[in-house]
KEKOLNU-592762 format. One record per residue (C-alpha): residue number from 1; x, y, z. Coordinates in steps of 0.5 Angstrom, whole numbers, plus 2048, in hexadecimal, padded with zeros to 3 digits. Last residue first. Layout:
N
k  px  py  pz
NUM  X  Y  Z $
...
This chain:
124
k  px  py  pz
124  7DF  7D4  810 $
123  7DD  7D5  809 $
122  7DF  7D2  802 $
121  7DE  7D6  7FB $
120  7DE  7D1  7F4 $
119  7DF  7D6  7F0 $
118  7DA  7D6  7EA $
117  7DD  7D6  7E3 $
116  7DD  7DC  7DE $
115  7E4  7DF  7E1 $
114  7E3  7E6  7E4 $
113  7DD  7E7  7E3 $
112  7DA  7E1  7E6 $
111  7DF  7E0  7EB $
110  7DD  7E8  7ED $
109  7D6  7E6  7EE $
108  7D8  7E0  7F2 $
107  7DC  7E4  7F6 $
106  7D8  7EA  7F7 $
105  7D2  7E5  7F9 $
104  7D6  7E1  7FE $
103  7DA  7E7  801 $
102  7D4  7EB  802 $
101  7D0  7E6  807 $
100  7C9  7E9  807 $
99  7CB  7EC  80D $
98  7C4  7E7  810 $
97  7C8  7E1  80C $
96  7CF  7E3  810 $
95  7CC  7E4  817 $
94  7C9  7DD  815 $
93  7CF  7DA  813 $
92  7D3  7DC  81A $
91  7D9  7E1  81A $
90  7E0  7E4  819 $
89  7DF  7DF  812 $
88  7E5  7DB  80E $
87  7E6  7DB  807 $
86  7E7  7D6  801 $
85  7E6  7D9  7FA $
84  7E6  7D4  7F5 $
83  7E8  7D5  7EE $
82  7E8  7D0  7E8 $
81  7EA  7D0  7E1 $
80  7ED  7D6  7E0 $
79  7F0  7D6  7D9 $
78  7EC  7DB  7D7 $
77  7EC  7E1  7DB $
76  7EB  7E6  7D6 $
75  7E4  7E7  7D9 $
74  7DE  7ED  7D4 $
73  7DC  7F2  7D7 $
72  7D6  7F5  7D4 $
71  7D7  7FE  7D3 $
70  7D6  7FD  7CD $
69  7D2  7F7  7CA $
68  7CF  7FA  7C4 $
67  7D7  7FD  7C2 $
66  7DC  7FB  7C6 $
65  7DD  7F7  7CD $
64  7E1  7F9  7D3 $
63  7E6  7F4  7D3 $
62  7E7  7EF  7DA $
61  7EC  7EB  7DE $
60  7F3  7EF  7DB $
59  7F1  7F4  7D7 $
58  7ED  7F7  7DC $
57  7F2  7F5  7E3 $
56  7F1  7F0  7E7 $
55  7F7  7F1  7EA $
54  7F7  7F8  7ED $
53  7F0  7F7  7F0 $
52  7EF  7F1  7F1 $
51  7F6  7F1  7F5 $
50  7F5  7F8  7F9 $
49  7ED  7F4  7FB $
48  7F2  7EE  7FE $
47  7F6  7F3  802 $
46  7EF  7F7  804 $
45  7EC  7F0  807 $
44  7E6  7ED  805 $
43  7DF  7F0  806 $
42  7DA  7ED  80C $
41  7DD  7F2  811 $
40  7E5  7ED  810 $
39  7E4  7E7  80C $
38  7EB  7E3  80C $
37  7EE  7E1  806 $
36  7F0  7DB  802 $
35  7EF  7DC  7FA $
34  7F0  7D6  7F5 $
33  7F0  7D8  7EF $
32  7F0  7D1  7E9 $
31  7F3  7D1  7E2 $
30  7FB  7D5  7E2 $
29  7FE  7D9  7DE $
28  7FA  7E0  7DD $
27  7FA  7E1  7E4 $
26  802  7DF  7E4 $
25  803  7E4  7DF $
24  7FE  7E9  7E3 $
23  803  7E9  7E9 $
22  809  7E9  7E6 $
21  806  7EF  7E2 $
20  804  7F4  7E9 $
19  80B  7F6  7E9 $
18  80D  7F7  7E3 $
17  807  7FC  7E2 $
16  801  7F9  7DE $
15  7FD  7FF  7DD $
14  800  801  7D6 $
13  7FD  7FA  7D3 $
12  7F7  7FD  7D4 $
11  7F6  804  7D7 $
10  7F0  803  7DB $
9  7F4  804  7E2 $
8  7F9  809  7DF $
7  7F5  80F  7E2 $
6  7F4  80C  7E9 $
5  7FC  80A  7E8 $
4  7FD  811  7E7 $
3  7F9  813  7EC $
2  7FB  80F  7F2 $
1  7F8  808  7F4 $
């Protein structure tokens, strides 16, 4: 992210470039994710974290809350009835659980906060 795109980052609805409004009228339009990708080092990859990151901006998947609740991060997702995250491991179950297997648990926090419904997360 450069440093002006850094700086724009909290800056809504300034932060949404032409570029990256198609994408996030078609986040705000439709009522299930669906998310397939590999899991790489017990993470996702870098081109999907770029996506979350520039997509999923402030304003768009969450607010910051005022007054009392400051600093609480309220979801904005609304219309998203459904998520499922499907992925695919480099190794066995008990390597994953003994790691305490990351990406299920980012997931399923991140669905939370994201889209106030449990993601249905799917492993191979």
């Amino acid at each position: 992210m450069t440093r002006k795109k850094h700086l724009n980052y909290h800056d809504v609805p300034g932060n949404l470039t032409p570029l990256i409004r198609p994408y996030v009228d078609r986040l705000r339009a439709t009522e299930a994710v669906v998310l397939v990708h590999p899991v790489w080092n017990y993470g996702y990859s870098a081109i999907l974290k770029g996506y979350f990151d520039r997509i999923f901006l402030p304003g768009v998947s969450f607010t910051m809350q005022d007054g009392d609740d400051r600093g609480q991060l309220a979801p904005c997702l609304d219309n998203i009835k459904k998520v499922a995250l499907v992925t695919s491991y480099s190794s066995d179950r008990l390597r994953s659980w003994i790691m305490g297997d990351p990406p299920r648990r980012l997931a399923i926090r991140w669905g939370w906060i994201r889209f106030r419904t449990r993601p249905r997360y799917l492993a191979l």
